[in-house]
C-alpha positions in Angstrom: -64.5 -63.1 -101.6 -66.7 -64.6 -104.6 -69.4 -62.8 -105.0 -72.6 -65.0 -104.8 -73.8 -66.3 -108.1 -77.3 -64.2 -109.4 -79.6 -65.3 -112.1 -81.9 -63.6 -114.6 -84.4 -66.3 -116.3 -85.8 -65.4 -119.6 -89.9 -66.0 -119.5 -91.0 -66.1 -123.1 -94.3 -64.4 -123.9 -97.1 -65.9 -126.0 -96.3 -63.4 -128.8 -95.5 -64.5 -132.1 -92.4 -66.9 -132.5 -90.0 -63.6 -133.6 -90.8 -61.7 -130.9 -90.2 -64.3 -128.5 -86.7 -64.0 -130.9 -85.8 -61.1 -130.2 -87.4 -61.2 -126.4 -84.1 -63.7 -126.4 -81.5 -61.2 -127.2 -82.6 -59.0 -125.5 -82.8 -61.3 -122.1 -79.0 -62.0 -123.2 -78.0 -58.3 -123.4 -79.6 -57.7 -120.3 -77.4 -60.8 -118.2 -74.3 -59.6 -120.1 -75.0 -55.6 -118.9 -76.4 -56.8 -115.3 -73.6 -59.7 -114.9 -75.9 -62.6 -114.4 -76.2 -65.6 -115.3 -78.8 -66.2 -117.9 -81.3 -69.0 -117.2 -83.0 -70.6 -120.3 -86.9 -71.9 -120.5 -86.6 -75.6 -121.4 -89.4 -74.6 -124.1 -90.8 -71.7 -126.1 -94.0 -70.2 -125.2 -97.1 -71.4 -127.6 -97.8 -68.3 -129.8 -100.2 -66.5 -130.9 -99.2 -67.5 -134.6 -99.1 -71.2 -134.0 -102.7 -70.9 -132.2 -103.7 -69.3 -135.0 -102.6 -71.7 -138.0 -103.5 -74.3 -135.4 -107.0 -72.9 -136.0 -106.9 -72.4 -139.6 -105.8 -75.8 -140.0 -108.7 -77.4 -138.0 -110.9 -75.8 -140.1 -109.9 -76.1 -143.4 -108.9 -79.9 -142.2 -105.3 -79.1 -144.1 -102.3 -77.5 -143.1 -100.2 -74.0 -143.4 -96.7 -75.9 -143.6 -97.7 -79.2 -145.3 -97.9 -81.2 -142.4 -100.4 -80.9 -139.1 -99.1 -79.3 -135.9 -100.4 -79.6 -132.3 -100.1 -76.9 -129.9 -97.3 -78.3 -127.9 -94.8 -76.2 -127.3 -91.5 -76.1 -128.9 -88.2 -77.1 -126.8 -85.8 -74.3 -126.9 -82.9 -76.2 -127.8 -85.2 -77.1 -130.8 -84.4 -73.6 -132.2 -80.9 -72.5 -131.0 -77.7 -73.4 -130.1 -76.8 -72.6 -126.4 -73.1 -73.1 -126.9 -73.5 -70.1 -129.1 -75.0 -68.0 -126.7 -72.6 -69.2 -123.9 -70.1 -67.6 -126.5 -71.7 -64.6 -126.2 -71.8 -64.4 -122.6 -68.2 -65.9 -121.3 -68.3 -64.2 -117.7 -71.5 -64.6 -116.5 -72.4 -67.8 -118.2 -75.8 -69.5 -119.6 -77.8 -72.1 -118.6 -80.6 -73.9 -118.6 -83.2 -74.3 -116.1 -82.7 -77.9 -115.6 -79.6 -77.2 -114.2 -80.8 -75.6 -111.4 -82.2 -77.1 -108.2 -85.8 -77.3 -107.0 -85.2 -74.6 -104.4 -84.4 -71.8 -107.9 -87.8 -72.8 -109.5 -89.6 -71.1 -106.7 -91.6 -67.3 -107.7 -89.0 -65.0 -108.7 -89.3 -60.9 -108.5 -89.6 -59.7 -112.1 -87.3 -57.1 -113.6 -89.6 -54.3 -114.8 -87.9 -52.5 -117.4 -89.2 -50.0 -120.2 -88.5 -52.5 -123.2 -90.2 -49.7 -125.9 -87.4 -47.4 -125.8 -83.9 -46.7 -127.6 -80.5 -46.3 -127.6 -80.1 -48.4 -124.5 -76.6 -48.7 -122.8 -75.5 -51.1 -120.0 -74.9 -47.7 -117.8 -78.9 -47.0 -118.3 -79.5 -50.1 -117.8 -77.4 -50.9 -114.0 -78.8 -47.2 -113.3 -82.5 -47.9 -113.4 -84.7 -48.1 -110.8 -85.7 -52.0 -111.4 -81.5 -52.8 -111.5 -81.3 -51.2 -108.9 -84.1 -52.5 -106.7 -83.1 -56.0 -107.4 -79.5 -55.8 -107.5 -79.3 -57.8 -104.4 -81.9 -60.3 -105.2 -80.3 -63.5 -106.6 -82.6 -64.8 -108.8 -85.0 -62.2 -111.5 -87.1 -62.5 -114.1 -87.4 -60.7 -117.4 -90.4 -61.0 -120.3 -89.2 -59.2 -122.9 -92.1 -58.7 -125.9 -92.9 -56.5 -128.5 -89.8 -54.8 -129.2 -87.0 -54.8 -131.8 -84.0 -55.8 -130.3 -81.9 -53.8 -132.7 -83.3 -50.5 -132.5 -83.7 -51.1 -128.6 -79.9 -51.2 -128.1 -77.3 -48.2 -128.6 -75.1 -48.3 -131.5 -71.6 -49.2 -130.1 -73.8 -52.7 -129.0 -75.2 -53.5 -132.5 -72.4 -55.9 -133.1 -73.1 -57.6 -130.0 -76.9 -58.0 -130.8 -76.2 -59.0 -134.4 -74.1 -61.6 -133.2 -76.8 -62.6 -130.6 -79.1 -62.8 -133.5 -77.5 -65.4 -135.1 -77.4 -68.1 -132.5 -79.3 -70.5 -134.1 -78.8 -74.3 -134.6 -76.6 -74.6 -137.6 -78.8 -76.9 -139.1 -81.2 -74.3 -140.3 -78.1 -73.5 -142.1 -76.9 -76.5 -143.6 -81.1 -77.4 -144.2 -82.0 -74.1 -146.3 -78.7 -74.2 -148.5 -79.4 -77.9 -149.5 -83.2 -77.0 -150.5 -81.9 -73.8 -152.3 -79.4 -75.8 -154.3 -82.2 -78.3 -155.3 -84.3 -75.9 -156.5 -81.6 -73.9 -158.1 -81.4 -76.3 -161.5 -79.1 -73.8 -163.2 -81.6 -70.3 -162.2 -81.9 -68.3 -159.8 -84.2 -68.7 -156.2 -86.4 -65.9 -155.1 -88.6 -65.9 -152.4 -91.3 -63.9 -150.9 -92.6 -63.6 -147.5 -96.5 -62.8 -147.8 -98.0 -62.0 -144.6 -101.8 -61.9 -144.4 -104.4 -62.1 -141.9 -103.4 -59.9 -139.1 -102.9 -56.4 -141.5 -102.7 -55.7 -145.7 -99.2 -56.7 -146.5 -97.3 -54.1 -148.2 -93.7 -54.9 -149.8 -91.1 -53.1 -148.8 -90.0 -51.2 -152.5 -86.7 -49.4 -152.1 -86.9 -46.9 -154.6 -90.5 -45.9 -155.3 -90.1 -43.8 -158.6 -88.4 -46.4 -160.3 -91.5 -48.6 -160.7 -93.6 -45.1 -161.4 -94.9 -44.5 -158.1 -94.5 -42.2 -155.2 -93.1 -42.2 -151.6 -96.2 -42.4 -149.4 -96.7 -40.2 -146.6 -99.9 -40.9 -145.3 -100.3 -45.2 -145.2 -98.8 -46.9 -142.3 -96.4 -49.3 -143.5 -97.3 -48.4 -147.2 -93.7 -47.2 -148.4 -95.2 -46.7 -152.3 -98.7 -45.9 -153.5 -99.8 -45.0 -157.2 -99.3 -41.2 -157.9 -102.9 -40.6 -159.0 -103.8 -41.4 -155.3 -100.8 -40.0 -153.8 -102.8 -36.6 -153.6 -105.8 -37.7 -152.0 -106.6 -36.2 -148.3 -108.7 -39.1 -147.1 -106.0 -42.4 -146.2 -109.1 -44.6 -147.4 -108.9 -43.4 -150.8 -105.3 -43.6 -150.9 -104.3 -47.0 -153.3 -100.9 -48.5 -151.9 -98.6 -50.5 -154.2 -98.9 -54.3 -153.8 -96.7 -57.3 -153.8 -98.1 -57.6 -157.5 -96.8 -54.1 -158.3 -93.2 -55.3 -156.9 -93.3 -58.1 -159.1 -94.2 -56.0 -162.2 -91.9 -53.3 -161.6 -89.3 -55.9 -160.6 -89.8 -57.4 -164.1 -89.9 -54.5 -166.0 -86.6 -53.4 -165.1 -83.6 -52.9 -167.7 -81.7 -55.5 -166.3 -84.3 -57.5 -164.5 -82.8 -60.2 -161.7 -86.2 -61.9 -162.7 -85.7 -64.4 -165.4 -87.9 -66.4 -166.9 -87.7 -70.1 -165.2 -86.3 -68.9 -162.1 -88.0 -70.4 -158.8 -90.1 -68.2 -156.4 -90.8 -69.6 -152.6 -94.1 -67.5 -151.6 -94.2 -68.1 -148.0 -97.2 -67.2 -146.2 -99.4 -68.0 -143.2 -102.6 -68.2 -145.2 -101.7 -70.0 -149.1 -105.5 -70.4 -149.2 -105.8 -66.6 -149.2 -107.3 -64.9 -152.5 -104.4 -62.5 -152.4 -101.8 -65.3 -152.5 -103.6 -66.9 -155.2 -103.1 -64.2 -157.2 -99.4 -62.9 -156.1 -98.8 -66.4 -157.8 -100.8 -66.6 -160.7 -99.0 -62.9 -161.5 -95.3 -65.0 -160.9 -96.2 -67.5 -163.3 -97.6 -65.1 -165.8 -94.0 -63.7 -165.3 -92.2 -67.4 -165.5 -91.5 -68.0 -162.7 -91.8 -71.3 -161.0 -93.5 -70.8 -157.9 -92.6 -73.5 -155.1 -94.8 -73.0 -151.5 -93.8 -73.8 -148.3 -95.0 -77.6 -148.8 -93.0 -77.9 -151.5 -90.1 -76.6 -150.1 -90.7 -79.2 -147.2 -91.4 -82.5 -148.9 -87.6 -81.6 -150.4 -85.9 -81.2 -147.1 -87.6 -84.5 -145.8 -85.3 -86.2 -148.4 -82.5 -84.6 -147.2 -79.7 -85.6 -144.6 -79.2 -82.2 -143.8 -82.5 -81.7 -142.7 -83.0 -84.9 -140.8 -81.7 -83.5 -137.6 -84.8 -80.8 -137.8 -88.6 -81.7 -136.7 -90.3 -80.9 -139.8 -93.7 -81.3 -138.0 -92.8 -78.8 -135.6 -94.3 -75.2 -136.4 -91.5 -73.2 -134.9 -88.9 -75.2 -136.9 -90.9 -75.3 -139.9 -91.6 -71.5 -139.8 -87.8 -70.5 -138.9 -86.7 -72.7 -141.9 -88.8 -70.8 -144.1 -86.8 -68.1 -142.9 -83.7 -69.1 -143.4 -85.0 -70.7 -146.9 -85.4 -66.9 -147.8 -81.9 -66.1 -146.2 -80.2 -68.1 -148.3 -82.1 -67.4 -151.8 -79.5 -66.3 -154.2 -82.0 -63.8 -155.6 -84.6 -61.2 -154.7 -85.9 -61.3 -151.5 -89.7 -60.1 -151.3 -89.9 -58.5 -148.2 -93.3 -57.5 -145.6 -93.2 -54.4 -144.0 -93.4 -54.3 -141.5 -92.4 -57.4 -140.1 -90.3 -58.9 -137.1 -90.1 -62.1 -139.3 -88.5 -60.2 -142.3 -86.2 -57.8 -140.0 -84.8 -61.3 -139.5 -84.5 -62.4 -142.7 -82.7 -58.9 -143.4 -80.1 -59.3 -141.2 -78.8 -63.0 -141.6 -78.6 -62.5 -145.3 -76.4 -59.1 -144.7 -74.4 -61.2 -142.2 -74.3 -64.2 -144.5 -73.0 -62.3 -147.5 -70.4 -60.2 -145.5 -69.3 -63.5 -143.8 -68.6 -65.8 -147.4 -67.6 -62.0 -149.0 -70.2 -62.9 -151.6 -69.8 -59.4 -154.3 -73.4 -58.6 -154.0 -73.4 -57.8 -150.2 -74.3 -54.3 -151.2 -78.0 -55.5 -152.5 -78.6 -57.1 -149.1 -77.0 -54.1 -147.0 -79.3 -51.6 -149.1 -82.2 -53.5 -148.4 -81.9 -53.8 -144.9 -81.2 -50.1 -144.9 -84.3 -49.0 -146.9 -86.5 -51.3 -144.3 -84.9 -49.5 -141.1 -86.0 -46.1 -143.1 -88.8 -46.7 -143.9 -89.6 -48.2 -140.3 -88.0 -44.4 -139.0 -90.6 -43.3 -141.2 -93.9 -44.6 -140.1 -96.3 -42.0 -138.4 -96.2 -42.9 -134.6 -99.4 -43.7 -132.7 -100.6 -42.4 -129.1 -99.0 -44.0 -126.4 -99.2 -43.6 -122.9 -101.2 -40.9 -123.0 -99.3 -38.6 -125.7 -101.2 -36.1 -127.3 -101.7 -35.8 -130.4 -99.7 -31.8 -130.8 -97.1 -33.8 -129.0 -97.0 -36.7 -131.9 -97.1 -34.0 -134.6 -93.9 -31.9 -133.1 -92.6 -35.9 -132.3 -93.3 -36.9 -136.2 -91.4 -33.8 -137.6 -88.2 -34.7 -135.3 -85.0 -34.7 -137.6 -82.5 -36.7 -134.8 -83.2 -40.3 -136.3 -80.0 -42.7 -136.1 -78.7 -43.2 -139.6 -76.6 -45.8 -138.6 -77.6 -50.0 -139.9 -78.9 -50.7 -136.9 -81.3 -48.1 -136.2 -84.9 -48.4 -136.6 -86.3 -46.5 -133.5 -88.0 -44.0 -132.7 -85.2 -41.8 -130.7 -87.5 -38.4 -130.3 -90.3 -40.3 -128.8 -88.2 -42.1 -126.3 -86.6 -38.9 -125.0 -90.6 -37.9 -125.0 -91.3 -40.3 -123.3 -88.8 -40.2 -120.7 -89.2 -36.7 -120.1 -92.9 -37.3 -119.3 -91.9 -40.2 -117.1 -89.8 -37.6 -115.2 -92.6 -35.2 -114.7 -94.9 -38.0 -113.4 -92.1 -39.0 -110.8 
């Protein structure tokens, strides 16, 4: 007998656009490991980012992305190609919700799982308590936010979420290249994602005593300060390197990739922002011919590759930037730490390993060094850890060293074994 057909439908959360990304794959995973069918929203969930640059640009009476946005939501198929997930999940199948009667939009029981944790299997995952309870039940729910999809899963499943990762609508693709070529004229493209607003952006510097400064121990999500401060006690007097300082160190190198008249893309949710004014004065001090997102946009309206994208949507507009950076031929400022870069990270390792460009190694390192120094960041209370229990957690020596890794493997066995005392 055919067993009877179960669903799990994916409810995106009003985070920002990437964590609704990776809230995705990880909804994908989960169908795959649980065998169900996965059941697409027809649209993305308005984020907190676009309500955000939605506000900015009502004041300022301009835009982030050259052109004004509303806060309608963004149709999923917008964004990605669902043949390419079906790909990915061949048994159990995906579809979307307007496939289903009106008797399967009725409330459905939620699948309560603990997305903060690692190394996640499909056996952990059919052996939980909330598989478990709704095993029977044919159609779930699951709203998947504020994790990293790569770290959550084990790492005999990072091909499977790398490949989930990259499930978006070829035309990002096909749009990106075609702007990078047309700003190419003969140089080389860099580009920089600047994030501002929500934290102090810090770049992501692999090697810290190269450009004379030091590994920072104390500064969350400051990989590099200046060794005159590196000493300091207090955090507030501690001065951590800036985007400017990767620029100047990036210049000053032997064999610098940074040439004079190559193109920079600064992409940033805030171009009005004193600190983006002067990341770009300090590129074109350097030579470089700095293009912003507008810029980068009025060239892919001329485009035919780009026609088949809404370039007044914010969703589409941001994930092209994205995948403007991915296909850069150069340097690739990165933010850490950052959902939005991680991405960019990984599509340009998987884009250089799938042409077999030479370089791969450059893209592979940097990915590397931003999973590092993610292991590395001091770890804040949660769920009611103490703080002797985050010092001995902080000093644990078991962190993955495999690509894919970037949790936090001690304080998800902490966790757990606090979970077990509770129950």
């Amino acid at each position: 007998m055919t067993p009877p057909k179960r669903y799990l439908h994916l409810k995106p959360k009003g985070h920002g656009f990437n964590n609704q990304r990776e809230g995705v794959i990880v909804a994908l995973m989960y169908s795959v490991m649980l065998n169900r069918t996965l059941v697409l929203p027809p649209y993305m969930s308005v984020s907190n980012h676009q309500r955000a640059a939605h506000a900015w640009e009502k004041a300022h009476n301009t835009s982030v992305h050259g052109a004004n946005h509303s806060l309608q939501p963004t149709a999923f198929t917008s964004l990605w190609d669902v043949e390419k997930l079906r790909v990915l999940h061949p048994q159990g199948g995906v579809i979307e919700l307007t496939d289903l009667g009106p008797r399967d939009l009725k409330k459905r029981e939620n699948l309560f799982l603990d997305i903060r944790c690692c190394d996640v299997t499909a056996t952990s995952v059919r052996a939980s308590r909330a598989a478990i309870k709704t095993k029977d039940v044919e159609h779930i729910e699951i709203s998947p936010g504020g994790t990293s999809s790569h770290p959550y899963f084990a790492q005999h499943l990072s091909t499977a979420v790398s490949a989930a990762t990259d499930t978006f609508r070829t035309s990002f693709d096909e749009c990106a290249a075609q702007v990078v070529r047309s700003h190419t004229r003969g140089n080389v493209v860099h580009a920089m994602h600047l994030r501002l607003g929500d934290r102090q952006p810090y770049p992501l510097i692999q090697h810290c005593e190269t450009c004379g400064l030091q590994r920072s121990t104390q500064m969350k999500y400051a990989p590099c300060v200046h060794p005159q401060d590196n000493s300091s006690k207090s955090m507030n007097k501690s001065r951590p390197a800036t985007f400017i300082d990767a620029l100047t160190c990036e210049a000053a190198l032997s064999r610098s990739p940074l040439q004079h008249g190559d193109t920079l893309f600064i992409f940033s949710n805030a171009p009005s922002d004193p600190q983006f004014i002067s990341v770009a004065k300090k590129a074109s001090r350097l030579g470089l011919v700095v293009q912003r997102s507008e810029d980068a946009l009025v060239t892919a309206s001329t485009l035919p590759s780009c026609q088949a994208l809404d370039l007044h949507d914010l969703l589409v507009t941001s994930l092209l930037e994205q995948f403007l950076c991915v296909h850069s031929t150069g340097i690739f400022f990165s933010t850490l730490a950052s959902s939005w870069d991680e991405l960019v990270l990984h599509l340009r390792v998987r884009r250089q390993i799938n042409h077999g460009i030479s370089t791969q190694f450059v893209a592979v390192g940097q990915l590397q060094s931003f999973h590092s120094q993610m292991r590395s960041l001091p770890l804040l209370p949660y769920k009611g850890i103490t703080q002797t229990e985050l010092e001995v957690n902080r000093n644990c020596s078991s962190w993955p060293s495999e690509l894919e890794g970037t949790c936090f493997p001690c304080q998800c066995k902490l966790l757990s074994a606090r979970e077990a005392q509770l129950h």
